[in-house]
The first five atom37 places (N, CA, C, CB, O) and aatype in JSON, in Angstrom:
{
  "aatype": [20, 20, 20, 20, 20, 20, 20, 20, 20, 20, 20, 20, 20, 20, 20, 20, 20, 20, 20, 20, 20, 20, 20, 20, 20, 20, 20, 20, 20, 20, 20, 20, 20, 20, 20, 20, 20, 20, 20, 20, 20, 20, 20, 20, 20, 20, 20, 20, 20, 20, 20, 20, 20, 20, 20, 20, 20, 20, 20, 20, 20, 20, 20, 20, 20],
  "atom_mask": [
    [1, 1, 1, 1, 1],
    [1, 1, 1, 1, 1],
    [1, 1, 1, 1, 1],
    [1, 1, 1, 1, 1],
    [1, 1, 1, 1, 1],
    [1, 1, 1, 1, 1],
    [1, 1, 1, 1, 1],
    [1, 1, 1, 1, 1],
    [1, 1, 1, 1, 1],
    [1, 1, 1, 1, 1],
    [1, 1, 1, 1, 1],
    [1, 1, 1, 1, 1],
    [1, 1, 1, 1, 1],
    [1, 1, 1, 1, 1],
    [1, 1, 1, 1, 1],
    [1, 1, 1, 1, 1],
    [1, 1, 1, 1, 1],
    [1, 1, 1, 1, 1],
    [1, 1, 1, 1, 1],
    [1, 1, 1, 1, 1],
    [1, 1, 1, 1, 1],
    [1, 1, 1, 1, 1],
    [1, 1, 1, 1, 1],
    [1, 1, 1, 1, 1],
    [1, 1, 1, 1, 1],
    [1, 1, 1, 1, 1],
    [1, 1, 1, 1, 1],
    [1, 1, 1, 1, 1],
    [1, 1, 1, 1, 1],
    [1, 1, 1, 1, 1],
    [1, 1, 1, 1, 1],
    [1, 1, 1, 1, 1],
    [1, 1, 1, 1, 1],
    [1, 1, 1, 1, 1],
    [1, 1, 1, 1, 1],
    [1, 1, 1, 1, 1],
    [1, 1, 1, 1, 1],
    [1, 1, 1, 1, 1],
    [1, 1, 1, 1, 1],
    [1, 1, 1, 1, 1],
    [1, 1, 1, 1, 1],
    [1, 1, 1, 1, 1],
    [1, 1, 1, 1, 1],
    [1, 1, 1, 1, 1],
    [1, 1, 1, 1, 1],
    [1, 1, 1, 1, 1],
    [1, 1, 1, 1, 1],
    [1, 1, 1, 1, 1],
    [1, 1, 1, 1, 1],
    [1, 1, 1, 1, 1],
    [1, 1, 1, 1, 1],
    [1, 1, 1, 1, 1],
    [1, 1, 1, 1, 1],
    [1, 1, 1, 1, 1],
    [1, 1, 1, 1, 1],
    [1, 1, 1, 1, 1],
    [1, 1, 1, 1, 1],
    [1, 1, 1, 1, 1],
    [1, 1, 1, 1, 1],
    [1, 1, 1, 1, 1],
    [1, 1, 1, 1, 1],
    [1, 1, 1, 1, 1],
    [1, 1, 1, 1, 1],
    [1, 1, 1, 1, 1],
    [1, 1, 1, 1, 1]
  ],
  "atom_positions": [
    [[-102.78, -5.78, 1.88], [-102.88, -4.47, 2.48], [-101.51, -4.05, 2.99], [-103.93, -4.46, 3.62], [-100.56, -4.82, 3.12]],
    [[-101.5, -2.52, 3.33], [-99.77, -2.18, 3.67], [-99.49, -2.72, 5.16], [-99.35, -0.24, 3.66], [-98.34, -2.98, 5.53]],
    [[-100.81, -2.91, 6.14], [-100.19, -3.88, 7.37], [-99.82, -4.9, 6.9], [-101.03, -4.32, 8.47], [-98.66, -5.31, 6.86]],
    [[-101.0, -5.51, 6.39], [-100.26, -7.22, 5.86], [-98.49, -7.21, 5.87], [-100.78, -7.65, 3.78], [-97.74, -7.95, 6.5]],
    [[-98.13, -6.0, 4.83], [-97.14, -5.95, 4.27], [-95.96, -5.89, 5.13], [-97.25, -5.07, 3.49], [-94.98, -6.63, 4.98]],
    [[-96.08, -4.82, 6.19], [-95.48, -4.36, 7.0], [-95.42, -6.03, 8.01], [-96.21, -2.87, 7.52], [-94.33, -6.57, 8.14]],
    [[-96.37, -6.51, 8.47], [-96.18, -7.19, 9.29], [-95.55, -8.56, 8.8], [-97.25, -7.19, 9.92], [-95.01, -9.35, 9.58]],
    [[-95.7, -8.79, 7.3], [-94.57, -10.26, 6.78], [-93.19, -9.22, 7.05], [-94.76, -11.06, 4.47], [-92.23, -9.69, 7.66]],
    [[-93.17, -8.16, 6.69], [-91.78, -7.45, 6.11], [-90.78, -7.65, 8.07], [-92.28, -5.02, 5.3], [-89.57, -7.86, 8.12]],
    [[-91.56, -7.54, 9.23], [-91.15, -7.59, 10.47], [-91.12, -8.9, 10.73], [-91.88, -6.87, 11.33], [-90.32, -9.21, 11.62]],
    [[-91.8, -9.87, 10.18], [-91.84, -11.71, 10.45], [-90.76, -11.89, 9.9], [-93.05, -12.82, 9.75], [-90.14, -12.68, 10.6]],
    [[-89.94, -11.47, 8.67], [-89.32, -11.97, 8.13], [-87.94, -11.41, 8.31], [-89.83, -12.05, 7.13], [-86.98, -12.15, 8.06]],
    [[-87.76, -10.24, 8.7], [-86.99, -9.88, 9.42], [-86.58, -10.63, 11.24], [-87.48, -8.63, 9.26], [-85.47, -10.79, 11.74]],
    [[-87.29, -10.8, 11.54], [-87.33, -11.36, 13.13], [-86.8, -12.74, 12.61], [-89.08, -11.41, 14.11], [-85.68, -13.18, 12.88]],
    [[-87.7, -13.35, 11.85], [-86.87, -15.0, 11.61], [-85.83, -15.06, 11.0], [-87.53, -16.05, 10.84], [-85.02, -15.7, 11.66]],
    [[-85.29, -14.61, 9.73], [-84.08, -14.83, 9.15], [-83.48, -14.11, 9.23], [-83.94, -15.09, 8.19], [-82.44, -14.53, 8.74]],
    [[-83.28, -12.78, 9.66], [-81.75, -11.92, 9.89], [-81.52, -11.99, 11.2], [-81.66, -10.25, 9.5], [-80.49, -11.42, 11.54]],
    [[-82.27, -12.62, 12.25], [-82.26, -12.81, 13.76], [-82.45, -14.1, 14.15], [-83.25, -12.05, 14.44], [-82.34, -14.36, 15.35]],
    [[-82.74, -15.02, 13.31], [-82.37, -16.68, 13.53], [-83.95, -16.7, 14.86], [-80.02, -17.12, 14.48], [-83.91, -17.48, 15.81]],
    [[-84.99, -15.88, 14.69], [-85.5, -16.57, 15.83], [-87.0, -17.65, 15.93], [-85.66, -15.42, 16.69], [-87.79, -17.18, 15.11]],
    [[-87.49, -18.62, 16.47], [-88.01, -19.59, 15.9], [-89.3, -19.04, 16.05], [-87.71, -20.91, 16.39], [-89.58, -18.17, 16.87]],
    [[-90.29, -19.68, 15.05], [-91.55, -19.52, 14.71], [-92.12, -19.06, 16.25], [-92.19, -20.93, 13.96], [-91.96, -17.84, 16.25]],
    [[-92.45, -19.27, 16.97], [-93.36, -18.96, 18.67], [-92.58, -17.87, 19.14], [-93.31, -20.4, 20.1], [-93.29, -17.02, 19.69]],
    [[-91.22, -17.56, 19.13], [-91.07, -16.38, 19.75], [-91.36, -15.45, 18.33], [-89.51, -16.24, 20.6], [-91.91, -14.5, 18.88]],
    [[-91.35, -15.16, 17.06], [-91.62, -14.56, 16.23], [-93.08, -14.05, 16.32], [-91.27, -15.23, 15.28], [-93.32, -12.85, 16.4]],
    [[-93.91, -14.87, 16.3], [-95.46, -14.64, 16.79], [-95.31, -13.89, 18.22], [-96.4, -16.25, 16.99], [-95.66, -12.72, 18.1]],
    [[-95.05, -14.08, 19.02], [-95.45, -14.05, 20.84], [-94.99, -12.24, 19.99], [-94.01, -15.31, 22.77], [-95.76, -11.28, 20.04]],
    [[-93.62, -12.23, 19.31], [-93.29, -10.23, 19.48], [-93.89, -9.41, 18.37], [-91.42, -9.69, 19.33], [-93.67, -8.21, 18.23]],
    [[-94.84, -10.31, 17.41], [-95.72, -9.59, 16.04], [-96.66, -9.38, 17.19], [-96.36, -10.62, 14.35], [-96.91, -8.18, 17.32]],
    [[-97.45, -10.37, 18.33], [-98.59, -10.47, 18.75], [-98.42, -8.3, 19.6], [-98.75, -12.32, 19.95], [-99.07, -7.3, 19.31]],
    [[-97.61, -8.43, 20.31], [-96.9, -7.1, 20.82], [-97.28, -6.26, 19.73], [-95.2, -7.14, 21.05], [-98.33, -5.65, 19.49]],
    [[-96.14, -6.36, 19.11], [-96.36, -5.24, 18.04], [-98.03, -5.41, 17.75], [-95.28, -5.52, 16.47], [-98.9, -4.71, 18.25]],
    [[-98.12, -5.93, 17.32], [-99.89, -5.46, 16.9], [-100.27, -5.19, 17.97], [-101.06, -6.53, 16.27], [-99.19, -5.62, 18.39]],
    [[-100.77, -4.88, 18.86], [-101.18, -4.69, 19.99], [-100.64, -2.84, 20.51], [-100.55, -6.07, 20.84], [-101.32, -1.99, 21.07]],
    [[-99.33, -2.79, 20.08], [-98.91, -1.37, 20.57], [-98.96, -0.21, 19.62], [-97.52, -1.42, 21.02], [-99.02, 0.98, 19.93]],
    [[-98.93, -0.9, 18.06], [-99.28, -0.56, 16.71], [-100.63, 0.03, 16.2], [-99.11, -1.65, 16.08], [-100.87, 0.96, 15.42]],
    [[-101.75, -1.15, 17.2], [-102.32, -0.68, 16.83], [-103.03, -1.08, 15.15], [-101.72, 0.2, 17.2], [-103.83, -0.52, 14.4]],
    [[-102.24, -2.34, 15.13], [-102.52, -3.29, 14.33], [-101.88, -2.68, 13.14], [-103.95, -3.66, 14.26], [-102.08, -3.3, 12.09]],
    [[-100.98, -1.33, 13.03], [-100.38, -1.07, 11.56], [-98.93, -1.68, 11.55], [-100.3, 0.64, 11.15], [-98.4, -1.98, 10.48]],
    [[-98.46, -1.81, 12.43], [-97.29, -2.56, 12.44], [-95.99, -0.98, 11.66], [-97.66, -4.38, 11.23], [-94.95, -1.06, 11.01]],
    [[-96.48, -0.22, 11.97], [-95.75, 1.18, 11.27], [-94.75, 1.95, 12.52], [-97.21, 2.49, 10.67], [-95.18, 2.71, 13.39]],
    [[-93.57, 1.58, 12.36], [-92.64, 2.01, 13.22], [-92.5, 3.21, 13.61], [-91.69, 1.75, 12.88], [-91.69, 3.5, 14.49]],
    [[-93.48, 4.36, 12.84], [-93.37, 5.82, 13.25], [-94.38, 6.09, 14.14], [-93.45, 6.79, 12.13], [-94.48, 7.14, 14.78]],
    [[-95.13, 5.15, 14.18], [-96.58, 5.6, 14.88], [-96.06, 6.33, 16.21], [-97.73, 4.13, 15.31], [-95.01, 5.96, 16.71]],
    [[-97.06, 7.73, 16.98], [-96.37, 7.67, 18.46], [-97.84, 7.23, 19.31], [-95.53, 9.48, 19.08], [-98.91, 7.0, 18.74]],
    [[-97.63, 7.18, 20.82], [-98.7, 7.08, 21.18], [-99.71, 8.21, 21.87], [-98.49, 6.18, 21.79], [-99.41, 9.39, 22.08]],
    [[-100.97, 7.56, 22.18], [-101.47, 8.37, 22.26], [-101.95, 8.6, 24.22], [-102.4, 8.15, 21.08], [-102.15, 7.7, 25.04]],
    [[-102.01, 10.06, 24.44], [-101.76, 10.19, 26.03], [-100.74, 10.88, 25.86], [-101.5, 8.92, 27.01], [-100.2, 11.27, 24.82]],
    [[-100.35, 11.11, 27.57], [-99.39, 11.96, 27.84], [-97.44, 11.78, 27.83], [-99.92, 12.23, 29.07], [-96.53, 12.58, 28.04]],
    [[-97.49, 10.18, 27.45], [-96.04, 10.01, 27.72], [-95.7, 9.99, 26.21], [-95.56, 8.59, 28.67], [-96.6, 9.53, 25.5]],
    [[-94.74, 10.35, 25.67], [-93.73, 9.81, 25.04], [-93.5, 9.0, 24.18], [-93.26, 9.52, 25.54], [-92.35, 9.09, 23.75]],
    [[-94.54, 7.69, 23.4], [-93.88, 6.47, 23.21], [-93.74, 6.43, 21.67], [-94.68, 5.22, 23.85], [-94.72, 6.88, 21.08]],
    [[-92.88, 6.05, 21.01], [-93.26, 5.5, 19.54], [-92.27, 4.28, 19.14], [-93.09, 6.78, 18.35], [-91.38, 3.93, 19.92]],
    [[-92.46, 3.68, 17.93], [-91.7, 2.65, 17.78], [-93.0, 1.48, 17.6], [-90.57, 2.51, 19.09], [-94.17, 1.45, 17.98]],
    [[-92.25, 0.7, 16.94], [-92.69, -0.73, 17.31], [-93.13, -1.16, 18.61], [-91.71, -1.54, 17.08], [-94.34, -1.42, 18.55]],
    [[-92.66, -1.34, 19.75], [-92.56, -1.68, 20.54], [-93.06, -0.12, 22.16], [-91.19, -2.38, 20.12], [-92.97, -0.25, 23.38]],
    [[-93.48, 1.0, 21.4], [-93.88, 2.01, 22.07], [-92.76, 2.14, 23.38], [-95.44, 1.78, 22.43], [-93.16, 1.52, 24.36]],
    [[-92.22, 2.43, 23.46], [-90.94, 2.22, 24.67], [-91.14, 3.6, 24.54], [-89.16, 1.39, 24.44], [-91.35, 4.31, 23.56]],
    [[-90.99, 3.91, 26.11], [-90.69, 5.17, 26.71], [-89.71, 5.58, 28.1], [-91.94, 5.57, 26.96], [-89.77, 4.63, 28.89]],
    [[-89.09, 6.37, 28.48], [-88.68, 6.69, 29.83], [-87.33, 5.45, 29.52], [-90.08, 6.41, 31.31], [-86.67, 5.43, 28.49]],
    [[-87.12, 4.34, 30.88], [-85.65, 3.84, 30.66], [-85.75, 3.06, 29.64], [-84.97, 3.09, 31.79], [-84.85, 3.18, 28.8]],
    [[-86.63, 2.22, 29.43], [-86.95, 1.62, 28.12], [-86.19, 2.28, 27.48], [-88.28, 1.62, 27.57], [-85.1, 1.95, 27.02]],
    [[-86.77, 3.35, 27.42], [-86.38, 3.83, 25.48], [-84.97, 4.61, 25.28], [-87.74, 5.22, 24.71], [-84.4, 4.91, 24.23]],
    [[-84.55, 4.86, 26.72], [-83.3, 5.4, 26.67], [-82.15, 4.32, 26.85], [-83.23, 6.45, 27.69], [-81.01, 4.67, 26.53]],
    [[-82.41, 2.75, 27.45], [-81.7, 1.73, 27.35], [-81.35, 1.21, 25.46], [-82.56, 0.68, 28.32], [-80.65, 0.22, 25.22]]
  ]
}
């Protein structure tokens, strides 16, 4: 499926172009699915009154850091 896809395509990115080990790779997919919304689709925004989109839904200093 295109999550499946999306979410090896972010595993595999996180481990080998970022060197980072299997448990922190999981602990920030577990996030992402969770803020995603389980599509793992970086355009998504959220839903409510603030602001958020991304992977990681960051809004306010978040998202301006």
């Amino acid at each position: 499926s295109l999550n499946t896809e999306r979410l090896v395509a972010v595993a595999n990115e996180l481990s080998t172009k970022h060197g980072l080990c299997p448990g922190t790779v999981a602990g920030i997919l577990g996030n992402i699915d969770v803020e995603t919304g389980g599509t793992f689709d970086f355009k998504i925004k959220a839903a409510g009154t603030e602001q958020s989109f991304g992977l990681f839904q960051l809004n306010g200093g978040h998202l301006r850091a």
